[in-house]
mmCIF file of the N, C-alpha and C atoms, coordinates in Angstrom:
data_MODEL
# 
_entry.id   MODEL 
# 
loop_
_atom_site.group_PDB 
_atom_site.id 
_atom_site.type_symbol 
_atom_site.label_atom_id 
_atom_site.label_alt_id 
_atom_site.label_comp_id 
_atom_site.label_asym_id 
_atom_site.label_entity_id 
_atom_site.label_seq_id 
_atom_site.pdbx_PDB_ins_code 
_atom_site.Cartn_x 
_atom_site.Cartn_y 
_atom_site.Cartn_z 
_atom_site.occupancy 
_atom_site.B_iso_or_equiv 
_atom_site.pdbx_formal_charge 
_atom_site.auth_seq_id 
_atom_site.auth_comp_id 
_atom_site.auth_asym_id 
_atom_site.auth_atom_id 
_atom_site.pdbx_PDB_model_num 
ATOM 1   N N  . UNK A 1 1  ? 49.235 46.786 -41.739 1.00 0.00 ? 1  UNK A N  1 
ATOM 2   C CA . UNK A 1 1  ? 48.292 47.850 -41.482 1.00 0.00 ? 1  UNK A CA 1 
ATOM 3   C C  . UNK A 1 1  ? 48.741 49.105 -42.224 1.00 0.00 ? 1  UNK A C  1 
ATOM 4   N N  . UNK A 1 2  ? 48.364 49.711 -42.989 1.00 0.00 ? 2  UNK A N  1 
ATOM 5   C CA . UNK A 1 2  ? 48.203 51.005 -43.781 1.00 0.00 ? 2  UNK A CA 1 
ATOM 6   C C  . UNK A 1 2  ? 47.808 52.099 -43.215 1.00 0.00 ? 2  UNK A C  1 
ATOM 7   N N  . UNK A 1 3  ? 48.383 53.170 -43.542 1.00 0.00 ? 3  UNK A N  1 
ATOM 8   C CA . UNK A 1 3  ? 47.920 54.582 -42.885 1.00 0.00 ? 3  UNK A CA 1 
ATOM 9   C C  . UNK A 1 3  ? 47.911 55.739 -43.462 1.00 0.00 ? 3  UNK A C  1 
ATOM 10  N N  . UNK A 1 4  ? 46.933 57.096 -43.062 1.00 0.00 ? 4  UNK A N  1 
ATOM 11  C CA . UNK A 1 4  ? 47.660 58.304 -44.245 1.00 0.00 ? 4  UNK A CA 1 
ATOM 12  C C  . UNK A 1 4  ? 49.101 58.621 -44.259 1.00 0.00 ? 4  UNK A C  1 
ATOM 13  N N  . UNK A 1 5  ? 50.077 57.899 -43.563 1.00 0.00 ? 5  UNK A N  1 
ATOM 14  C CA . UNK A 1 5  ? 51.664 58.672 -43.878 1.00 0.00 ? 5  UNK A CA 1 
ATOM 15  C C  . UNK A 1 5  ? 52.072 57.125 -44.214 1.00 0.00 ? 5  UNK A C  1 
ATOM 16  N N  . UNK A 1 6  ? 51.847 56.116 -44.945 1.00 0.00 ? 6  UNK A N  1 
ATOM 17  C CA . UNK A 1 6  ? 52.281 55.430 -45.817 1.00 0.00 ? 6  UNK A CA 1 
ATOM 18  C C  . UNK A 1 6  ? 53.381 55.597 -46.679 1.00 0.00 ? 6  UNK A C  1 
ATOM 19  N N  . UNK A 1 7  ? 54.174 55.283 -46.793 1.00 0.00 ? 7  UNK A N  1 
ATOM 20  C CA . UNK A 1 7  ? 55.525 55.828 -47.611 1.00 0.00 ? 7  UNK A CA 1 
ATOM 21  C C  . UNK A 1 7  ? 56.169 57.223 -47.414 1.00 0.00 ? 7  UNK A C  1 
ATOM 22  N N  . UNK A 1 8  ? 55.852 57.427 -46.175 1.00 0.00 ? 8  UNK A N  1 
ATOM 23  C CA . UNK A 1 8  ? 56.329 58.335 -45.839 1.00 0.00 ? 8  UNK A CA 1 
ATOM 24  C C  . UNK A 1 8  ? 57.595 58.270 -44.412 1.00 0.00 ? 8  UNK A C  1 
ATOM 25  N N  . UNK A 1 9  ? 58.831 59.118 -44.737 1.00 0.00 ? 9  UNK A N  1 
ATOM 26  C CA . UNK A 1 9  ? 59.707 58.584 -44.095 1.00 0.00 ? 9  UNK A CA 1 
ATOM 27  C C  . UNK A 1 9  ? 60.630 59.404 -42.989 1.00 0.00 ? 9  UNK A C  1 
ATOM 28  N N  . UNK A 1 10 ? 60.108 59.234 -41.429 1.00 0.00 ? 10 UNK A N  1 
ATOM 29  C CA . UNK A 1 10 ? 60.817 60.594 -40.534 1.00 0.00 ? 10 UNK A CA 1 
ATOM 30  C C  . UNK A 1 10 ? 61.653 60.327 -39.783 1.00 0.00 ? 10 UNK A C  1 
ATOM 31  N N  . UNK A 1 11 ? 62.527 61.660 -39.683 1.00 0.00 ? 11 UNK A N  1 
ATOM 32  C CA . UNK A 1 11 ? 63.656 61.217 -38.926 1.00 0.00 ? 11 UNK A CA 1 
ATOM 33  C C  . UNK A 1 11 ? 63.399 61.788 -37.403 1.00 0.00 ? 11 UNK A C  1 
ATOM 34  N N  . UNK A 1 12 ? 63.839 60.840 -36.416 1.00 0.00 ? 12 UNK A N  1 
ATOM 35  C CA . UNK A 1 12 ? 63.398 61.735 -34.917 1.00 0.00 ? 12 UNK A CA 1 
ATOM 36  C C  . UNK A 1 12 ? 64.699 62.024 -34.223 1.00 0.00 ? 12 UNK A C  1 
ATOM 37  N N  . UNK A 1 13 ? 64.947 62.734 -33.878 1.00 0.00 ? 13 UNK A N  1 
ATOM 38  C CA . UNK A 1 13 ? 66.499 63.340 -33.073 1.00 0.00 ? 13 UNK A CA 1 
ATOM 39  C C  . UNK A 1 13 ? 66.049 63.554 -31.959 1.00 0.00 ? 13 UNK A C  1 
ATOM 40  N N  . UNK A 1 14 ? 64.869 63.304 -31.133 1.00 0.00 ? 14 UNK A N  1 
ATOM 41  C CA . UNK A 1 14 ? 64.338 63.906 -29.857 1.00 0.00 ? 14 UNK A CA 1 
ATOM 42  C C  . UNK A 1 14 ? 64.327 62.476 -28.732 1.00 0.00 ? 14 UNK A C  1 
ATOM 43  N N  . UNK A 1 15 ? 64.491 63.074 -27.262 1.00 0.00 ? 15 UNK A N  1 
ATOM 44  C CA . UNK A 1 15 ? 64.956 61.984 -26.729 1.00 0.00 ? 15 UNK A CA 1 
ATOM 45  C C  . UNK A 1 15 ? 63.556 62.553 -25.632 1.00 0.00 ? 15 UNK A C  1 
ATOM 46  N N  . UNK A 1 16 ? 64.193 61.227 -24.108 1.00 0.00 ? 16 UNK A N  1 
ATOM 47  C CA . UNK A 1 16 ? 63.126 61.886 -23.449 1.00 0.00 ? 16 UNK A CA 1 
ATOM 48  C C  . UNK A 1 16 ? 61.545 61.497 -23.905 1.00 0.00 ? 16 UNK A C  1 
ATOM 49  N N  . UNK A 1 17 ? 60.552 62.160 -23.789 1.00 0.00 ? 17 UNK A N  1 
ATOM 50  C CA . UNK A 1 17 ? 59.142 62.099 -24.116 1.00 0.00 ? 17 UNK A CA 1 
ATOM 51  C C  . UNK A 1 17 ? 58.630 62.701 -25.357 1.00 0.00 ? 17 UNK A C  1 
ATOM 52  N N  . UNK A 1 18 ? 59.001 63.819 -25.603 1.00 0.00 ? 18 UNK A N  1 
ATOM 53  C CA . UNK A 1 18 ? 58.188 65.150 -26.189 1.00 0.00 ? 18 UNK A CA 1 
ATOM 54  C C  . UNK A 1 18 ? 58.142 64.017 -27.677 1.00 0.00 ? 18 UNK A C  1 
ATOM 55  N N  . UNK A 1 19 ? 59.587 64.073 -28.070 1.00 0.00 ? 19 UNK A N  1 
ATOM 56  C CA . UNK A 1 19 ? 60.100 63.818 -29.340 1.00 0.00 ? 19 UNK A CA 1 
ATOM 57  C C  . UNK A 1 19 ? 59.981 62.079 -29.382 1.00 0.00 ? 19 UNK A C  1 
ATOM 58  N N  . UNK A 1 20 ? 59.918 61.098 -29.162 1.00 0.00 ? 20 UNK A N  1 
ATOM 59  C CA . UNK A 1 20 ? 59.868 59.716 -28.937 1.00 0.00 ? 20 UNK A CA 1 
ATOM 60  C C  . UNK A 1 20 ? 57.841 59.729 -28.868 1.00 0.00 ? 20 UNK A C  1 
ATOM 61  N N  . UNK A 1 21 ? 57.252 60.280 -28.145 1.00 0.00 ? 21 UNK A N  1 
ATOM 62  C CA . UNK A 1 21 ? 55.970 60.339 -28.209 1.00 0.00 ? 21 UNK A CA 1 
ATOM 63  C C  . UNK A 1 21 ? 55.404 60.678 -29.502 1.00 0.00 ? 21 UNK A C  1 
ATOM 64  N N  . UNK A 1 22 ? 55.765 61.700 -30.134 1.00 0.00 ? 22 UNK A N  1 
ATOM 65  C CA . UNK A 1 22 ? 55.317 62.260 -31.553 1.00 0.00 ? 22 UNK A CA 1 
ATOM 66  C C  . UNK A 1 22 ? 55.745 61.067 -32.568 1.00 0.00 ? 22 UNK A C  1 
ATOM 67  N N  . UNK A 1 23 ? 56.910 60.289 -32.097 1.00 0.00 ? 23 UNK A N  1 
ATOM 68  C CA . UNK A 1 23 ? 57.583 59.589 -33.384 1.00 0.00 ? 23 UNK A CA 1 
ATOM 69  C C  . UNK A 1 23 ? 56.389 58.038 -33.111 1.00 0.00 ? 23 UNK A C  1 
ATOM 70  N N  . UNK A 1 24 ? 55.786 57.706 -32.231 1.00 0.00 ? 24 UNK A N  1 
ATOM 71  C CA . UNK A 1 24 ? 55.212 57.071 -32.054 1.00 0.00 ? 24 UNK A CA 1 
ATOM 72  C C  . UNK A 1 24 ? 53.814 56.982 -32.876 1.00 0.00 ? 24 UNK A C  1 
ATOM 73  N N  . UNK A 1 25 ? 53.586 57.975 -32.515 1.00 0.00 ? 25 UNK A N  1 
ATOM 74  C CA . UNK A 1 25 ? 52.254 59.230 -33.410 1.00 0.00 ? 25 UNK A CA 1 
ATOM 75  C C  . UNK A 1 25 ? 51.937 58.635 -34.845 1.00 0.00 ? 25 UNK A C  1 
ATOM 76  N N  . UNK A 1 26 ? 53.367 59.351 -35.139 1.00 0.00 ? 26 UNK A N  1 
ATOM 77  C CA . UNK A 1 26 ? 53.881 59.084 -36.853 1.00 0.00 ? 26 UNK A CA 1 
ATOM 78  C C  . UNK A 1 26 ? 53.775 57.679 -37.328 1.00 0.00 ? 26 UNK A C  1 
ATOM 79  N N  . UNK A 1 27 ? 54.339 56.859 -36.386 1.00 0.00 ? 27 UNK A N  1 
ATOM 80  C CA . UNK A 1 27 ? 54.181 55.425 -36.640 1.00 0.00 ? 27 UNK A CA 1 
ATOM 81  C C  . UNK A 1 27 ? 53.425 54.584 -36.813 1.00 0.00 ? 27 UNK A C  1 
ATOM 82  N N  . UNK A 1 28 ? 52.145 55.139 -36.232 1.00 0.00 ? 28 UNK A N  1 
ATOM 83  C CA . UNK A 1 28 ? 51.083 54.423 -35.432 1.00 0.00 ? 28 UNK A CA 1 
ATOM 84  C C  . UNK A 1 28 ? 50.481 54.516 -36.688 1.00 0.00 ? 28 UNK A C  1 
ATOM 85  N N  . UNK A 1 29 ? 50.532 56.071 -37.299 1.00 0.00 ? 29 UNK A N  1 
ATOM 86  C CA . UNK A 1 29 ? 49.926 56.563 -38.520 1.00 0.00 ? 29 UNK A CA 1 
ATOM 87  C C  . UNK A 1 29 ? 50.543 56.195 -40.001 1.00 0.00 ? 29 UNK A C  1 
ATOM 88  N N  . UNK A 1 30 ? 51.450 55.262 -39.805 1.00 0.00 ? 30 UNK A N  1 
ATOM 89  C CA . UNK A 1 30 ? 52.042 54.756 -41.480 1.00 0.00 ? 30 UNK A CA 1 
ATOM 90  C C  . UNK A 1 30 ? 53.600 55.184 -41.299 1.00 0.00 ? 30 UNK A C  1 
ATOM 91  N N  . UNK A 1 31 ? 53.959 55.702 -40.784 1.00 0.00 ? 31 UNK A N  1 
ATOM 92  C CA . UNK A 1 31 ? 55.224 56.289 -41.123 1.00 0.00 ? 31 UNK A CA 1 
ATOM 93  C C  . UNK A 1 31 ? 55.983 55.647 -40.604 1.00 0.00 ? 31 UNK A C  1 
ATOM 94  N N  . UNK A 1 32 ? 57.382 55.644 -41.630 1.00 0.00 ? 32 UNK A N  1 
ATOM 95  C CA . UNK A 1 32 ? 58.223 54.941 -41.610 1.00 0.00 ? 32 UNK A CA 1 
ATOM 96  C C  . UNK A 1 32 ? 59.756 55.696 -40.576 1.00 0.00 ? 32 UNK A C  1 
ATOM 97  N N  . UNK A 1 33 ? 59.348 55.409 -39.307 1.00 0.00 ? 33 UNK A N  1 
ATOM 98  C CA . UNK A 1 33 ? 60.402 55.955 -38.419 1.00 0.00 ? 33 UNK A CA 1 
ATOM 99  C C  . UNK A 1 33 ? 62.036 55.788 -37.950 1.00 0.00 ? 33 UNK A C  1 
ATOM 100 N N  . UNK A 1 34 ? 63.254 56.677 -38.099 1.00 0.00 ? 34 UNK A N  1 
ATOM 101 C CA . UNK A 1 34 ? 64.108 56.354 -37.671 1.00 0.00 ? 34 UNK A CA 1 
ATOM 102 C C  . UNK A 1 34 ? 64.251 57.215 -36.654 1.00 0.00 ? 34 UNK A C  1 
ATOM 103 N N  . UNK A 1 35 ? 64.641 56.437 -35.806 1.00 0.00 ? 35 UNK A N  1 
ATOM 104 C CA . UNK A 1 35 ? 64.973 56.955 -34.221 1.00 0.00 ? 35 UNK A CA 1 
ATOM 105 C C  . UNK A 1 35 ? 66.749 57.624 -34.208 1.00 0.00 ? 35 UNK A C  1 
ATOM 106 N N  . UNK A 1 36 ? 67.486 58.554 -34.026 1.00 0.00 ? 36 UNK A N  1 
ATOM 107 C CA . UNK A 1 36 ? 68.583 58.693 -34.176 1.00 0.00 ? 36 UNK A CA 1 
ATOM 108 C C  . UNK A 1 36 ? 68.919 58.708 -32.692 1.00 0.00 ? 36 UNK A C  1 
ATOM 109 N N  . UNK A 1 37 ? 69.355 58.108 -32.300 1.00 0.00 ? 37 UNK A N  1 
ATOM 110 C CA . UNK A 1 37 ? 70.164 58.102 -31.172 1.00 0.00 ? 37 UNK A CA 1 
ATOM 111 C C  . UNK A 1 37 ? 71.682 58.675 -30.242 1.00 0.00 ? 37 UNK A C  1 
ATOM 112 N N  . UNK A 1 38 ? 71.873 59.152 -29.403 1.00 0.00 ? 38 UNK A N  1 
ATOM 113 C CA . UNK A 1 38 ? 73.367 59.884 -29.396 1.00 0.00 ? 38 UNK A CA 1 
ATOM 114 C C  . UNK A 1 38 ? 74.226 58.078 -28.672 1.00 0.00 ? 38 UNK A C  1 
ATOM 115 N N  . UNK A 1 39 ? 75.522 58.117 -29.208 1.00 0.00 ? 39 UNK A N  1 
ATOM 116 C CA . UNK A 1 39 ? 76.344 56.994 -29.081 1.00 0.00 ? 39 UNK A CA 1 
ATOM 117 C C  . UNK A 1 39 ? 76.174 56.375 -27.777 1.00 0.00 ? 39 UNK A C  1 
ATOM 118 N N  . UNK A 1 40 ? 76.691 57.270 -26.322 1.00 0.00 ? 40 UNK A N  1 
ATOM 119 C CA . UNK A 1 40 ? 77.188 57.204 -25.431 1.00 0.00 ? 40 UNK A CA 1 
ATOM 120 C C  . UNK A 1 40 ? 75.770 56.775 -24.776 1.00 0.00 ? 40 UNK A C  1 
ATOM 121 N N  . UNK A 1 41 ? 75.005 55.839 -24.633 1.00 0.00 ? 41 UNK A N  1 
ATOM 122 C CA . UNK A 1 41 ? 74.118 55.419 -24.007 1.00 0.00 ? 41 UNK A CA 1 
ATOM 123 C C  . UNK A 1 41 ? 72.387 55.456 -24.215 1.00 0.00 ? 41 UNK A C  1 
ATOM 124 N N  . UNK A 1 42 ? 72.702 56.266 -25.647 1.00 0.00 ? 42 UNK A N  1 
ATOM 125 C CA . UNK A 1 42 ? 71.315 56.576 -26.118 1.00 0.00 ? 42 UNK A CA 1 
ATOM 126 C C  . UNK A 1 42 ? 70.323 57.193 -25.165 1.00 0.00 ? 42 UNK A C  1 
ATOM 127 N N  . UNK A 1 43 ? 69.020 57.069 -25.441 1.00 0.00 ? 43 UNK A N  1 
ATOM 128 C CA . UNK A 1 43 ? 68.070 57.860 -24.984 1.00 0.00 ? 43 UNK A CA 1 
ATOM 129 C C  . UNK A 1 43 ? 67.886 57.904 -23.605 1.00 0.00 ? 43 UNK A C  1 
ATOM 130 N N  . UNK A 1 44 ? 68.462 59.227 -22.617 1.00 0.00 ? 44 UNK A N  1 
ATOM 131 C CA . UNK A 1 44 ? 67.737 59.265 -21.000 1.00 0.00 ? 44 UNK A CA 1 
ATOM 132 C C  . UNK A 1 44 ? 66.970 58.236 -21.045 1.00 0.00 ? 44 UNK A C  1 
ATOM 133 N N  . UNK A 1 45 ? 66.073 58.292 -21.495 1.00 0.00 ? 45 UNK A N  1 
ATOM 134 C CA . UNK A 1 45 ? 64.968 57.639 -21.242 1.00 0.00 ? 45 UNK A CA 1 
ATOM 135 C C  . UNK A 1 45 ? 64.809 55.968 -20.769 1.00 0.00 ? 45 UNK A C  1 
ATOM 136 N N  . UNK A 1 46 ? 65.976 55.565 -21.029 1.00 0.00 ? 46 UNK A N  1 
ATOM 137 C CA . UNK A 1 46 ? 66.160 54.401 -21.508 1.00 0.00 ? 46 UNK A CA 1 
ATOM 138 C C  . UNK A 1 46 ? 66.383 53.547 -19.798 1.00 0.00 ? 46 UNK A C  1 
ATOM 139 N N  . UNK A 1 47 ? 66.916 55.103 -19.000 1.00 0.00 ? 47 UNK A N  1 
ATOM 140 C CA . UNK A 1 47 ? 66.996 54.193 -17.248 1.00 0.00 ? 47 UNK A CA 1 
ATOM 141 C C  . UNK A 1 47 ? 66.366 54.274 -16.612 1.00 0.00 ? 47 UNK A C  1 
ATOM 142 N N  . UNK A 1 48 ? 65.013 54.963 -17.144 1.00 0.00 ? 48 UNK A N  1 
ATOM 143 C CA . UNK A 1 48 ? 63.656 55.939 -16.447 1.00 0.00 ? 48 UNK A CA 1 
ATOM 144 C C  . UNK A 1 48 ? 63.221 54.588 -15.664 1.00 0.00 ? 48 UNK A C  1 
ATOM 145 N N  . UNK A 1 49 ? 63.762 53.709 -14.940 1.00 0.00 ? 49 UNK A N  1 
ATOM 146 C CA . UNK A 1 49 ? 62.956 52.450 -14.154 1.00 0.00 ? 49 UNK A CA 1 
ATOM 147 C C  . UNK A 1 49 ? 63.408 52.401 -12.863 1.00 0.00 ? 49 UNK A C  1 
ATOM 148 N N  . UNK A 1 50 ? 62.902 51.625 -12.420 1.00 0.00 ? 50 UNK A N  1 
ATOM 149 C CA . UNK A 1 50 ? 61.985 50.609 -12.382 1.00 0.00 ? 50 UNK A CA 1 
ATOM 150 C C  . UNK A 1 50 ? 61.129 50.414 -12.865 1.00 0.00 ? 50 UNK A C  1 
ATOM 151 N N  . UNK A 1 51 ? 60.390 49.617 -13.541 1.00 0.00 ? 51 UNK A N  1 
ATOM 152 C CA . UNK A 1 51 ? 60.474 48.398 -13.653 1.00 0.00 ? 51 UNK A CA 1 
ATOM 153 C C  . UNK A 1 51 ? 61.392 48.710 -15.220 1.00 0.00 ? 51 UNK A C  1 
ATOM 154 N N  . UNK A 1 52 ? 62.213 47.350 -15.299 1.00 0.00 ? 52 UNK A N  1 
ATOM 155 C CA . UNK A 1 52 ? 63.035 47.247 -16.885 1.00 0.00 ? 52 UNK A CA 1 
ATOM 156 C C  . UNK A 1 52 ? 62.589 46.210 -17.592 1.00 0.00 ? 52 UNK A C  1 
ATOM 157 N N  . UNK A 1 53 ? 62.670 46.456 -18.999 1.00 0.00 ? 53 UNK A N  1 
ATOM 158 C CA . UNK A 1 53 ? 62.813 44.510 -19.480 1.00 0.00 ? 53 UNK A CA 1 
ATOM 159 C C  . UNK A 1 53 ? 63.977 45.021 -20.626 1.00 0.00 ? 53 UNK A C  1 
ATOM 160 N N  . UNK A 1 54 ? 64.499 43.974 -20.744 1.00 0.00 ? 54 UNK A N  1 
ATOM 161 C CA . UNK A 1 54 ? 65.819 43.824 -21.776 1.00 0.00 ? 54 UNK A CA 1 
ATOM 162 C C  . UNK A 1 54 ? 66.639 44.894 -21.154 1.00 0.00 ? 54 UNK A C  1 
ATOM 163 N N  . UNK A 1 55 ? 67.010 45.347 -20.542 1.00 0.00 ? 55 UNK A N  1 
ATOM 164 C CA . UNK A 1 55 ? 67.489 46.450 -19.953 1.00 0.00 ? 55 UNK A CA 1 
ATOM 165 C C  . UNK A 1 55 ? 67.481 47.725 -19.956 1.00 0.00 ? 55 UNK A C  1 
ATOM 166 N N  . UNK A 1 56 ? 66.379 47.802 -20.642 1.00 0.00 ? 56 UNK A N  1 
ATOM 167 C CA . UNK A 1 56 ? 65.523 49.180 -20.850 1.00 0.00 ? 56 UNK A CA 1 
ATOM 168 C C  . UNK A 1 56 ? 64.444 49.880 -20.194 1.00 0.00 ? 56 UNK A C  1 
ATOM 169 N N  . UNK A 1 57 ? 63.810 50.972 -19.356 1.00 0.00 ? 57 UNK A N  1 
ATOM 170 C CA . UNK A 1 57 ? 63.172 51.053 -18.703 1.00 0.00 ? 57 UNK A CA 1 
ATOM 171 C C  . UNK A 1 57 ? 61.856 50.767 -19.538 1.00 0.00 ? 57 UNK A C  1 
ATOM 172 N N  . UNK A 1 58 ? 60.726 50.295 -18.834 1.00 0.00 ? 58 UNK A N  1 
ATOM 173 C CA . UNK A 1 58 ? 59.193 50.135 -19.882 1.00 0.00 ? 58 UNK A CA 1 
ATOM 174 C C  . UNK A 1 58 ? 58.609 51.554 -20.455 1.00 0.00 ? 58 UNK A C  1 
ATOM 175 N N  . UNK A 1 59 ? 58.645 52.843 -19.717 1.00 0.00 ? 59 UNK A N  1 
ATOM 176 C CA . UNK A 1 59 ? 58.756 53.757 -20.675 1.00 0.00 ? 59 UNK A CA 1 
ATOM 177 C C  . UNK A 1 59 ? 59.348 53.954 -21.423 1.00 0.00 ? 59 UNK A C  1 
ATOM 178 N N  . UNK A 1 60 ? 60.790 53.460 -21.432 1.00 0.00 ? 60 UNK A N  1 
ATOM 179 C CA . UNK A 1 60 ? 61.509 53.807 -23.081 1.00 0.00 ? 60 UNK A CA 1 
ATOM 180 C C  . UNK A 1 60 ? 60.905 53.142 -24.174 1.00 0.00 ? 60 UNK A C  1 
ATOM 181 N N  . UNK A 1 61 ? 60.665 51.732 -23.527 1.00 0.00 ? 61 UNK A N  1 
ATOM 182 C CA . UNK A 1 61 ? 59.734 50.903 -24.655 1.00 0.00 ? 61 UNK A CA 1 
ATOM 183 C C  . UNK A 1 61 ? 58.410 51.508 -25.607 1.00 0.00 ? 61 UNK A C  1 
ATOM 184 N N  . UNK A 1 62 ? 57.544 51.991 -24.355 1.00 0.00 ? 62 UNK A N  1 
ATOM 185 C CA . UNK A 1 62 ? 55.885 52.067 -24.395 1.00 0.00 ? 62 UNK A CA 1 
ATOM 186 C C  . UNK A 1 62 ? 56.439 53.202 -25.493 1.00 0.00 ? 62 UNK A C  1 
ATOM 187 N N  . UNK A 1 63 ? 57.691 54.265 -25.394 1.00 0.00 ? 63 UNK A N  1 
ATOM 188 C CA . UNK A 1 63 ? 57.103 55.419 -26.258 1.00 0.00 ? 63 UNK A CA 1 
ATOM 189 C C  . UNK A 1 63 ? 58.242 55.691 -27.138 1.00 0.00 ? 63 UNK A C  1 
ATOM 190 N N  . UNK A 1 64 ? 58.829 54.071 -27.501 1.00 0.00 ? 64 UNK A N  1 
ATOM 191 C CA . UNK A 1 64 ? 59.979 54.162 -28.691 1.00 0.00 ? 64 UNK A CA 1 
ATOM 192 C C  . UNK A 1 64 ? 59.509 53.121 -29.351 1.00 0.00 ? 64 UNK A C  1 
ATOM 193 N N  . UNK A 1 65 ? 58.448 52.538 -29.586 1.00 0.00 ? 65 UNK A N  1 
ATOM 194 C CA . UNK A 1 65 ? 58.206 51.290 -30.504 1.00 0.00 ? 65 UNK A CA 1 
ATOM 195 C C  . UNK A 1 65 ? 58.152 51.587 -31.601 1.00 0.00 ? 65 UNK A C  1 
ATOM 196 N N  . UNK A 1 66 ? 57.599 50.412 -32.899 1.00 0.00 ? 66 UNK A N  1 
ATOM 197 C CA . UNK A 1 66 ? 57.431 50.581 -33.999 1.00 0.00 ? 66 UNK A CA 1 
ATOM 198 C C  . UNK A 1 66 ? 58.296 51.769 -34.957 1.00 0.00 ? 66 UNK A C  1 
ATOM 199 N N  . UNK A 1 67 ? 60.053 51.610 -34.563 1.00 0.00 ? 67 UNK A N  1 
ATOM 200 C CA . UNK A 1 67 ? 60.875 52.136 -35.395 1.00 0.00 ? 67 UNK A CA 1 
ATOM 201 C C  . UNK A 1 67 ? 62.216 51.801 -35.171 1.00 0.00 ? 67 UNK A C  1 
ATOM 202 N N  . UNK A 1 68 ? 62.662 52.270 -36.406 1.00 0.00 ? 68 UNK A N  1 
ATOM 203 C CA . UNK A 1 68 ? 64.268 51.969 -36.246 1.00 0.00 ? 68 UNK A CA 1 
ATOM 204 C C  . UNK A 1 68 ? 65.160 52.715 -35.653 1.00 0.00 ? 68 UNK A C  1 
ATOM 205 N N  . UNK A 1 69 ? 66.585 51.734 -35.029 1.00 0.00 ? 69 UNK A N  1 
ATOM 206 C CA . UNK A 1 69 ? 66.948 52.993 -33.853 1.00 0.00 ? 69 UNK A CA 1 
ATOM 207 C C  . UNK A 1 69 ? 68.576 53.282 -34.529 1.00 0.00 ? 69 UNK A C  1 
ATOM 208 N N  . UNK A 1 70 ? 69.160 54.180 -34.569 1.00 0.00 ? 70 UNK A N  1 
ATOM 209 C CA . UNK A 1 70 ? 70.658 54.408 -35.246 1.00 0.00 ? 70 UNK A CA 1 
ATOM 210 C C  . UNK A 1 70 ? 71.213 55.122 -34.631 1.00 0.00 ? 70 UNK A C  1 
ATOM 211 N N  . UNK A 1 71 ? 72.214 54.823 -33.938 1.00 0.00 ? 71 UNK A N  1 
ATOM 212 C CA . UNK A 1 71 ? 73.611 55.343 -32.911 1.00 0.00 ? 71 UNK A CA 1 
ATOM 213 C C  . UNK A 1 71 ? 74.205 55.904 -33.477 1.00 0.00 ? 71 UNK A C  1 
ATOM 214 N N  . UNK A 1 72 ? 74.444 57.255 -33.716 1.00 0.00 ? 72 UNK A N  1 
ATOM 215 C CA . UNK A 1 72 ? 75.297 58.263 -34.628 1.00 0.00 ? 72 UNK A CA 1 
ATOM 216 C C  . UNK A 1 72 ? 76.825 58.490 -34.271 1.00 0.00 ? 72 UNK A C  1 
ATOM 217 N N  . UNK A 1 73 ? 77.617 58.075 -34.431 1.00 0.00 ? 73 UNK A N  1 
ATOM 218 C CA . UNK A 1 73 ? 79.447 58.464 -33.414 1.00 0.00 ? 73 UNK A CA 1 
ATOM 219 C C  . UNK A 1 73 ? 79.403 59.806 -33.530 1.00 0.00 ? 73 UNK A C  1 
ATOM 220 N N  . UNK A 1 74 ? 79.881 60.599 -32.252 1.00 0.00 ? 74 UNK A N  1 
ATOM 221 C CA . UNK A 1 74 ? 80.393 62.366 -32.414 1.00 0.00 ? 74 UNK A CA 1 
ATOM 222 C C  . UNK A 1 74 ? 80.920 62.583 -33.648 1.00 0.00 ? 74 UNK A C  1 
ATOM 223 N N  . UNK A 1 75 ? 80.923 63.655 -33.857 1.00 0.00 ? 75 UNK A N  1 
ATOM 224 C CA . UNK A 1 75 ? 82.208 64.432 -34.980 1.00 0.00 ? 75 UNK A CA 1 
ATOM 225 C C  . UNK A 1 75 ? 82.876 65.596 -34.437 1.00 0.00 ? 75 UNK A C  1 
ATOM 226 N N  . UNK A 1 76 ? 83.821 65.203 -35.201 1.00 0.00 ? 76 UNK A N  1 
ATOM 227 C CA . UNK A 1 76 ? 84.496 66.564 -34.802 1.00 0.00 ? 76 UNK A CA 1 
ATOM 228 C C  . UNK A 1 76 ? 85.678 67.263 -35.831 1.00 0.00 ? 76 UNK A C  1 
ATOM 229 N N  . UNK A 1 77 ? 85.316 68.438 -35.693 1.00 0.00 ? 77 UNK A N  1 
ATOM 230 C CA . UNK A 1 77 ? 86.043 68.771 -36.504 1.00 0.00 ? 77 UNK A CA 1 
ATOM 231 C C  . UNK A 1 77 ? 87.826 68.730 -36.872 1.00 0.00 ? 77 UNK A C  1 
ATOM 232 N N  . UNK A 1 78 ? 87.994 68.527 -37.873 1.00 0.00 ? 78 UNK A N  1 
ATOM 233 C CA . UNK A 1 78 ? 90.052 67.753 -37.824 1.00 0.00 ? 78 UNK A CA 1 
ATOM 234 C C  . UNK A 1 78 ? 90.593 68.846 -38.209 1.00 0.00 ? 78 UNK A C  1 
# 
């Protein structure tokens, strides 16, 4: 399926709804989504259940689909 943001490529740093909802948006619309994730358990969102499947709550699902997800390690400065 093709869309106006076709080759087009975003990065989402937002967890929760606000930011996971918009990246959905983008997706739905052609765009090629990476989800950035923080290490330590990834997105709140992710225990928002009852109900779960794969061990994820179904809202994390319904409003993280159609993208890629990447676990970033802290930094810190040496």
């Amino acid at each position: 399926m093709s869309g106006p943001l076709d080759g087009v490529r975003v990065i989402e740093v937002g967890q929760a709804l606000a930011g996971p909802l918009a990246g959905v948006i983008l997706a739905d619309l052609g765009a090629d989504v990476i989800k950035v994730e923080k290490p330590d358990g990834g997105d709140d969102a992710r225990l928002w259940g009852p109900p779960f499947v794969d061990g994820d709550s179904v809202s994390f699902h319904s409003n993280n689909r159609s993208r890629w997800t990447l676990k970033v390690p802290r930094m810190s400065r040496g």
